[in-house]
KOLGU-499034 format. One record per residue (C-alpha): residue in three letters; x, y, z; chain. Coordinates in steps of 0.05 Angstrom, whole numbers, always signed. Layout:
ALA	X	Y	Z	A
...
//
This chain:
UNK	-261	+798	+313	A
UNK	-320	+809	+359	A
UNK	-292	+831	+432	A
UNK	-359	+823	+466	A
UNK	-394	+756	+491	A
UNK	-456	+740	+456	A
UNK	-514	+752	+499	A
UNK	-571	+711	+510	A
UNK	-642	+733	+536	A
UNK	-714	+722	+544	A
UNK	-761	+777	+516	A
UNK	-832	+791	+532	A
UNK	-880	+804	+475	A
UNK	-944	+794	+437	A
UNK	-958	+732	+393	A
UNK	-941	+772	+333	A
UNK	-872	+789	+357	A
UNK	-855	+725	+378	A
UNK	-837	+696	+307	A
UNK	-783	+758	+291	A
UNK	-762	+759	+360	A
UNK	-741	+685	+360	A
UNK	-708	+692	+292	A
UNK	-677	+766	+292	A
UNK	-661	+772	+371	A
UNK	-663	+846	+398	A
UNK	-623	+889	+393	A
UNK	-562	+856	+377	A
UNK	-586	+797	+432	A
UNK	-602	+733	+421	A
UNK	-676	+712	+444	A
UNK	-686	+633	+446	A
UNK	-741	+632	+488	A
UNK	-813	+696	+488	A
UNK	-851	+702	+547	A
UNK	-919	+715	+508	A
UNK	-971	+769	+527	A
UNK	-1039	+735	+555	A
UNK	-1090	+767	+512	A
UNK	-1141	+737	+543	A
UNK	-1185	+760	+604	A
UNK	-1259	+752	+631	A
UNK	-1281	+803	+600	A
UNK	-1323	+758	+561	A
UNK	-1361	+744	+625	A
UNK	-1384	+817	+627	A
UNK	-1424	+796	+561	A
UNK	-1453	+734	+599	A
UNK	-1474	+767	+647	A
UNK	-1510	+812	+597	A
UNK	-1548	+758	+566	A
UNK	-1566	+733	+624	A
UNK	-1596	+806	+644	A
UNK	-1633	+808	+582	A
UNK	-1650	+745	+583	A
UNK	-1682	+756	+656	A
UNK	-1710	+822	+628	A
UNK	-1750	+776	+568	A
UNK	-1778	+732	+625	A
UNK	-1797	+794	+675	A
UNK	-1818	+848	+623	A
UNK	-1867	+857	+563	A
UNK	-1799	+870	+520	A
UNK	-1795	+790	+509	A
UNK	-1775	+804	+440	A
UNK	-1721	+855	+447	A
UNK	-1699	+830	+512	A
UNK	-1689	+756	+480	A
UNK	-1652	+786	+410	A
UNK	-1607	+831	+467	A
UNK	-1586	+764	+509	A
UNK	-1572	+723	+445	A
UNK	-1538	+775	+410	A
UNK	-1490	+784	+482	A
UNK	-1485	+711	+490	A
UNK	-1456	+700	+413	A
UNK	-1413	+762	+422	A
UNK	-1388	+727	+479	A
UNK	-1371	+659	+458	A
UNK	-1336	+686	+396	A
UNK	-1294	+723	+437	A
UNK	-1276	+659	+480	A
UNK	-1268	+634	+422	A
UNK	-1221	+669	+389	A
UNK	-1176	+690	+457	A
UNK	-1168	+608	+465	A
UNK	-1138	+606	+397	A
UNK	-1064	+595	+415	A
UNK	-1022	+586	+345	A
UNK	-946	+552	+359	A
UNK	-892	+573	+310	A
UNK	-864	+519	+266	A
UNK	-791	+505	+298	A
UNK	-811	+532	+363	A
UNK	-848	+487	+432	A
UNK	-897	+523	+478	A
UNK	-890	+511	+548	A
UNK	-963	+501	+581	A
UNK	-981	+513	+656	A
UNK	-1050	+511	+698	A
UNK	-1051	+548	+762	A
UNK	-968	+575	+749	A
UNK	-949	+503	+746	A
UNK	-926	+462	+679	A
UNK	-966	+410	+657	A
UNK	-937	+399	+583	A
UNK	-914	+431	+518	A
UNK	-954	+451	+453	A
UNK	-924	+424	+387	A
UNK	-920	+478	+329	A
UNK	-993	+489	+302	A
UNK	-1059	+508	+330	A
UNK	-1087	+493	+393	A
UNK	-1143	+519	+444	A
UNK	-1141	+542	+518	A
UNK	-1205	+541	+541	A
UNK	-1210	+557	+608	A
UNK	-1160	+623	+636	A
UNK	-1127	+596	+687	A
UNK	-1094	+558	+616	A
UNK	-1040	+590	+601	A
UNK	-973	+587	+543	A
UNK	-919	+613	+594	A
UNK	-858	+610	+549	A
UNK	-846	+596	+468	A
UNK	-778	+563	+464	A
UNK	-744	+549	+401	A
UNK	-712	+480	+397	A
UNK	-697	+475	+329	A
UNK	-654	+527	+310	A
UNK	-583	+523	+324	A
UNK	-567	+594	+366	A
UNK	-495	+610	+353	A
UNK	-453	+644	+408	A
UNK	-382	+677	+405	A
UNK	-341	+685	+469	A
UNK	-281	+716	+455	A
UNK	-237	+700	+521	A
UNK	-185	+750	+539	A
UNK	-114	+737	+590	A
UNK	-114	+673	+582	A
UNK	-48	+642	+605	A
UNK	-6	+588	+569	A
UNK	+39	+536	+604	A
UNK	+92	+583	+608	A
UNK	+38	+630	+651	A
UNK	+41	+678	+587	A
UNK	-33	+712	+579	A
UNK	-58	+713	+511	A
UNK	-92	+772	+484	A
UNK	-147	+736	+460	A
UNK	-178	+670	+447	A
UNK	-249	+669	+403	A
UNK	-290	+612	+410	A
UNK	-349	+591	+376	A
UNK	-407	+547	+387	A
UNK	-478	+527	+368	A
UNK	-526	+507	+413	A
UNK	-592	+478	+412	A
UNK	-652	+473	+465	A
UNK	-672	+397	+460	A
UNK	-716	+401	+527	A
UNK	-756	+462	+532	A
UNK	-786	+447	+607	A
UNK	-733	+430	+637	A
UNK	-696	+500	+602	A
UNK	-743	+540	+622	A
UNK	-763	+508	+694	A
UNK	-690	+495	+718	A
UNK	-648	+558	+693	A
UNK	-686	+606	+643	A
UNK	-649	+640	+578	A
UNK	-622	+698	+624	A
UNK	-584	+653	+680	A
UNK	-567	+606	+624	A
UNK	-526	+657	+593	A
UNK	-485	+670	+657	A
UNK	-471	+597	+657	A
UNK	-458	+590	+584	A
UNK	-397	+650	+584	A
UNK	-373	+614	+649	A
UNK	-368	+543	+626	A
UNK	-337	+565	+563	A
UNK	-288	+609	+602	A
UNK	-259	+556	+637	A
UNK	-266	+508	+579	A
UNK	-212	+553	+537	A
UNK	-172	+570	+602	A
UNK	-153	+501	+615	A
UNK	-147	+487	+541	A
UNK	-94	+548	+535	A
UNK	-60	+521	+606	A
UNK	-34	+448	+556	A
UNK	-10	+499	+502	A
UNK	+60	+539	+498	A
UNK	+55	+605	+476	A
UNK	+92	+591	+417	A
UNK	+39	+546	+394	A
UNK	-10	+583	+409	A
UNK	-38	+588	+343	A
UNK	-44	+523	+330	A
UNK	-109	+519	+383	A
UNK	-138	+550	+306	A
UNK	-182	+516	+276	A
UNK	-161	+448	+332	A
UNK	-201	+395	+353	A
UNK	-246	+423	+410	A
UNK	-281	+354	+410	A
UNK	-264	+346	+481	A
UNK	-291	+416	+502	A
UNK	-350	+400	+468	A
UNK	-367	+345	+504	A
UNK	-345	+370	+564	A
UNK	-395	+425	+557	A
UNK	-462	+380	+538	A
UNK	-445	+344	+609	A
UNK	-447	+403	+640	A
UNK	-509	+438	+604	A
UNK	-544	+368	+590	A
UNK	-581	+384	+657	A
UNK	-617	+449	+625	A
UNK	-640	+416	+562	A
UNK	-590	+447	+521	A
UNK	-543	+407	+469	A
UNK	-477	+442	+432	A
UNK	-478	+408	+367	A
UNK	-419	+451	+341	A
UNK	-352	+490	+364	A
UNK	-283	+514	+345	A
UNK	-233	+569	+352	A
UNK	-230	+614	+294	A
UNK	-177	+662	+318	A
UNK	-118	+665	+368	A
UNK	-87	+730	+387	A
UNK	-11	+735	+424	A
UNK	+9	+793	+456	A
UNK	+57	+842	+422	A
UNK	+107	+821	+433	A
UNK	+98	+742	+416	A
UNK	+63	+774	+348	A
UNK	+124	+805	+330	A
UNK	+162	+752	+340	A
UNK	+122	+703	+298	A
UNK	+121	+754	+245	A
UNK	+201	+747	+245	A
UNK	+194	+676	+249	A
UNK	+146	+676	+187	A
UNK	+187	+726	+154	A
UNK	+244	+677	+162	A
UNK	+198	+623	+152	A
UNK	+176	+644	+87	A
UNK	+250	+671	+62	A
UNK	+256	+588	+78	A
UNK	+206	+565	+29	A
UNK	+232	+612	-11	A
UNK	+292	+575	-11	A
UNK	+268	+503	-6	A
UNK	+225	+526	-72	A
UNK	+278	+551	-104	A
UNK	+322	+496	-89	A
UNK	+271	+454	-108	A
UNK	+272	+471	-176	A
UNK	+338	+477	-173	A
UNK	+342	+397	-161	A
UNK	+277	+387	-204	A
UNK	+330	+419	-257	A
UNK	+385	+381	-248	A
UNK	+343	+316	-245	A
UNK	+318	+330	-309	A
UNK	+376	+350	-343	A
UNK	+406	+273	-305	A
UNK	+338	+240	-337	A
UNK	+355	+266	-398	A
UNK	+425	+244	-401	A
UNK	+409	+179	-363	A
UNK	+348	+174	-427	A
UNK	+410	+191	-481	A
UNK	+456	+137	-448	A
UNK	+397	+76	-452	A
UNK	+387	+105	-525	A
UNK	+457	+101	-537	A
UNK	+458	+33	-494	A
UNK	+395	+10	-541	A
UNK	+426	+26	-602	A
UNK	+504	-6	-589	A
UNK	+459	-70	-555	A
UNK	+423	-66	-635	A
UNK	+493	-57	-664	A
UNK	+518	-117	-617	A
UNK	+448	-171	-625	A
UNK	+463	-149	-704	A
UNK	+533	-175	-694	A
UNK	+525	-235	-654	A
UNK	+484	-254	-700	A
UNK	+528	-240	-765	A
UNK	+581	-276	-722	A
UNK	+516	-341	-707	A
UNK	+516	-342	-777	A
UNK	+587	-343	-796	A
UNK	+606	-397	-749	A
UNK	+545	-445	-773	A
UNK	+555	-430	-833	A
UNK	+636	-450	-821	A
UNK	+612	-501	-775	A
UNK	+569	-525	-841	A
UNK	+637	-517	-883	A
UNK	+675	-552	-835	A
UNK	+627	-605	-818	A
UNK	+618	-618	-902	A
UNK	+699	-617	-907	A
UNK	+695	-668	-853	A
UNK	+644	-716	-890	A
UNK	+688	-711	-946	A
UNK	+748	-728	-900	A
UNK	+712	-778	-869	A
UNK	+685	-814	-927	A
UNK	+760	-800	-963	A
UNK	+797	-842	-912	A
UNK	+736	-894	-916	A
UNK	+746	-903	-982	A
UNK	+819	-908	-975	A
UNK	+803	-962	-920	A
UNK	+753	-999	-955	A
UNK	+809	-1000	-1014	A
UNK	+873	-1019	-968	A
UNK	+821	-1070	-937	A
UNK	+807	-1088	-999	A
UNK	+872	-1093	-1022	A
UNK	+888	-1114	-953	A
UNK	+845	-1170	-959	A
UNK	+869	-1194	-1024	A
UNK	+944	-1202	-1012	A
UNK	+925	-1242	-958	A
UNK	+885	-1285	-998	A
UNK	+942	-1282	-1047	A
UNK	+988	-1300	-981	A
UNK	+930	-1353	-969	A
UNK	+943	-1376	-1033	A
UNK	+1014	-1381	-1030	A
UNK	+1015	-1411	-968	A
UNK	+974	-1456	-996	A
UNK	+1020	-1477	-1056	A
UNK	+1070	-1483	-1011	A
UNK	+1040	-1535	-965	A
UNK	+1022	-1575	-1027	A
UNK	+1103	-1567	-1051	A
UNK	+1127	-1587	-985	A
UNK	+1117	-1662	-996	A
UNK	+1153	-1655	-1058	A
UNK	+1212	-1606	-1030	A
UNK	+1225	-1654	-982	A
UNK	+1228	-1710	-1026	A
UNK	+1280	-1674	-1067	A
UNK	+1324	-1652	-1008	A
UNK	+1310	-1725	-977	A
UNK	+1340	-1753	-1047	A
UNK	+1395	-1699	-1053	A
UNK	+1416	-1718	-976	A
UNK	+1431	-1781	-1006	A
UNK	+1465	-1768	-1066	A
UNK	+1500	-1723	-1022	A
UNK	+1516	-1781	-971	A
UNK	+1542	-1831	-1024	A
UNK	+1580	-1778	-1055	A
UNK	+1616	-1768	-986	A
UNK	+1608	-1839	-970	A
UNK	+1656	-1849	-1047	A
UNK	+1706	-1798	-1027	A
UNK	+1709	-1809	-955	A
UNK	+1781	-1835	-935	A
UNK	+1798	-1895	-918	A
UNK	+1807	-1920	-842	A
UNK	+1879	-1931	-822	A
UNK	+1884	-1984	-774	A
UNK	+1955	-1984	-738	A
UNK	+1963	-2041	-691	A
UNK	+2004	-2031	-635	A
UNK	+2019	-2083	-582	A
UNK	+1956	-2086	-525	A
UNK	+1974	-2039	-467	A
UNK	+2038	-2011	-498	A
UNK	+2009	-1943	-515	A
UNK	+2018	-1903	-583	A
UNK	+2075	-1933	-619	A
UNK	+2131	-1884	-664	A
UNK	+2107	-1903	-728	A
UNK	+2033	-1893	-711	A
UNK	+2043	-1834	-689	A
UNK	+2095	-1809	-751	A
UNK	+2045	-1835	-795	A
UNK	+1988	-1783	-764	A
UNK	+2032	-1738	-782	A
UNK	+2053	-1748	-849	A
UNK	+1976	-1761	-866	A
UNK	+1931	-1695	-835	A
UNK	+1959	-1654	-885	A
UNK	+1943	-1694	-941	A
UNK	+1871	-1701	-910	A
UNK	+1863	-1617	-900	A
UNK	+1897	-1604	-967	A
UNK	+1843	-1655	-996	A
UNK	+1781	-1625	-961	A
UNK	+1788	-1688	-915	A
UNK	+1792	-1751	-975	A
UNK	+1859	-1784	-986	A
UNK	+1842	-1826	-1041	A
UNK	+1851	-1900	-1038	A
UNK	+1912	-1924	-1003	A
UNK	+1931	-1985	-984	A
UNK	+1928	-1995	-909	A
UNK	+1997	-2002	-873	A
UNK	+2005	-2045	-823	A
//
């Protein structure tokens, strides 16, 4: 790591040096902005006022010829060397800064261009479109705990967007006492929100904030950072060697973790596996159990089938046996019909017969039906002796002859 700020200068030199200065720096320096040599002079007035001798000689003196040849030949000598001292050629990338009299009147794009008159001038080329990095590597600086840091690096680009107001307001030597200072503070107050102990995570952190803090404050001298970061933190001794137990132990961790991770990777596997045999197994008794649900489908249909036959044949059995006792049914009742029938038509002649044999049973009674024994007794004397002996003598001749006693003669 670099322990030295990045230094930042203007350089004086020829327009031939200008292009490696603004690229290479010197000597280890960086050089954004060349203060070029003014080649130019009025020297070229000397040879004016030569031709104008000569010319004065061609008028005055019998050397016409000579004398004229003499002033033209100073008066072309001179204007080529106007000429070619106004030629002012601009580096692609880079902006000349143009004055009249000491003061700034514009800038030059990169190309060619011509300053006639002296008092013309290119006081500065600037380049504004390279990006000019700078390291500051910012030593002590405390953390919240008021613990200095051995070192903080920070990096940045820059780029010169406004040449004038660069080189009129601060110039590349004061801008690089400005630069180290703003960037100073920058990483001071960044380490101040930062414990110690996380000090190395300001590596490789978003310095967005810095960054833009640091175009507000160098926006005024035409310069832009377009880039920065910290690439390295360094604690002090004794913070480094305890991180380095803290990695140790950090890494004897994920040591661990890995190891138990494949550890559990194992043992998941080897559960996958046996939770894969158990579905197979699962799969194959659900097969075995479909196969004999539907041996067991078939069975019953097909003894539903053999019932549901045995029950036609039950069914139309005790139809037939009901059409036939209906049948049969039907025809002793006609039969009864029948025979009630010849009875109604005997009736008449039944009860003729018992009609007839009621009366041969009548006379036969009437014949042997005993004859009326009349006893006369005297009116309102009661039941006489002899009536009453005579009952007597006479009921058991009636009982012993099932009630007929024959003819008798009536006594009186």
């Amino acid at each position: 790591m670099s322990r030295e700020f990045s230094k930042i200068k203007e350089s004086l030199a020829s327009w031939s040096e200008i292009r490696q200065l603004l690229r290479g720096g010197e000597q280890g320096q960086l050089v954004p902005v060349v203060i070029p040599k003014d080649r130019r002079g009025f020297s070229w007035m000397i040879l004016i006022f030569l031709a104008v001798y000569f010319a004065g000689m061609a008028v005055l003196t019998d050397w016409t010829v000579l004398a004229a040849l003499a002033a033209l030949f100073f008066l072309v000598v001179a204007l080529l060397t106007m000429w070619r001292r106004a030629i002012i050629e601009i580096e692609e990338g880079t902006t000349g800064v143009r004055s009249r009299w000491g003061a700034i009147v514009s800038t030059l794009p990169p190309g060619r261009h011509y300053l006639w008159l002296p008092w013309d001038r290119v006081d500065a080329v600037v380049d504004t479109s390279t990006e000019i990095p700078y390291s500051a590597p910012i030593v002590a600086c405390p953390t919240a705990e008021n613990v200095p840091l051995k070192s903080i690096e920070f990096f940045l680009k820059f780029r010169i967007v406004d040449p004038v107001a660069f080189v009129r307001t601060i110039g590349a030597g004061n801008f690089d006492l400005v630069l180290s200072s703003a960037v100073q503070d920058a990483i001071r107050q960044r380490s101040r929100r930062v414990n110690t102990e996380r000090a190395y995570d300001l590596r490789g952190s978003d310095v967005g904030d810095m960054q833009d803090a640091l175009n507000r404050q160098l926006g005024r001298y035409g310069v832009r950072v377009t880039g920065a970061n910290i690439p390295d933190v360094q604690l002090p001794d004794q913070y480094q060697q305890h991180l380095s137990t803290r990695e140790k132990v950090a890494k004897e961790l994920q040591a661990y973790e890995r190891e138990w991770e494949l550890t559990r990777k194992r043992r998941i596997d080897t559960l996958l596996m046996e939770i894969e045999r158990a579905k197979k197994t699962r799969d194959a008794r659900v097969v075995e159990v479909k196969a004999a649900h539907n041996t067991a489908r078939k069975d019953v249909a097909r003894m539903l089938e053999e019932q549901e036959t045995e029950a036609q044949r039950v069914r139309w059995e005790i139809e037939a046996r009901g059409r036939a006792e209906l049948t049969a049914a039907e025809n002793e009742a006609k039969a009864l019909r029948r025979l009630a029938d010849s009875y109604r038509d005997n009736r008449a002649v039944l009860q003729y017969e018992l009609a007839r044999r009621r009366l041969d049973v009548g006379a036969t009674l009437a014949e042997k039906a005993p004859q009326p024994l009349v006893v006369r007794t005297q009116q309102g004397g009661g039941d006489s002796a002899l009536s009453t002996l005579l009952l007597a003598q006479l009921l058991p001749r009636i009982s012993a002859n099932g009630g007929s006693l024959g003819a008798q003669p009536p006594t009186t």
